[in-house]
C-alpha positions, 0 to 999 in steps of 0.5 A: 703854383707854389710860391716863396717870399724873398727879400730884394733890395730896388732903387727907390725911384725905380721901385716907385715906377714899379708899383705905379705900372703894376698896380693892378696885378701886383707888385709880385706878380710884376716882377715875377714877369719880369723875371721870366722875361730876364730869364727867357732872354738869357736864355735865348742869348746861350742859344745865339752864343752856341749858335755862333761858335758853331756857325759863325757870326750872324752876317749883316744881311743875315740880321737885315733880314731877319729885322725885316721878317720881324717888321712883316710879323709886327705888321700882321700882330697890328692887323690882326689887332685892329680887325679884332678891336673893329668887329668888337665894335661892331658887335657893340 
């Protein structure tokens, strides 16, 4: 993948913090995934703006809904996980 240097300006304290979460992978490759996150969101509001000027504003029960749908997914990611992390110990 092709790369290229840029210059940025980041507050100090922030920069700070940065590097101490990113120590391991790297201060670029930190921020070049947390760019594509910033991106991807953007992205997925575009989607969520069109989506209501085409069908209108998400209702409340809509979006109680669909928070409850991403408690079940949250929930089945913490399973999954903790059946992983018991049968890697198992295998210890």
């Amino acid at each position: 993948m092709a790369t290229k240097k840029v210059t940025v300006t980041i507050p100090e304290d922030l920069l700070d913090e940065i590097r101490a979460e990113a120590a391991e992978r790297g201060l670029s490759a930190y921020v070049a995934e947390a760019l594509r996150f910033k991106r991807d969101r953007d992205r997925l509001q575009e989607l969520v703006d069109w989506l209501e000027e085409e069908h209108g504003p998400v209702t409340e029960d809509e979006r109680t809904a669909a928070l409850e749908e991403l408690d079940d997914l949250d929930a089945e990611h913490d399973r999954r996980r903790a059946a992983r992390k018991s049968r890697a110990g198992e295998a210890a």
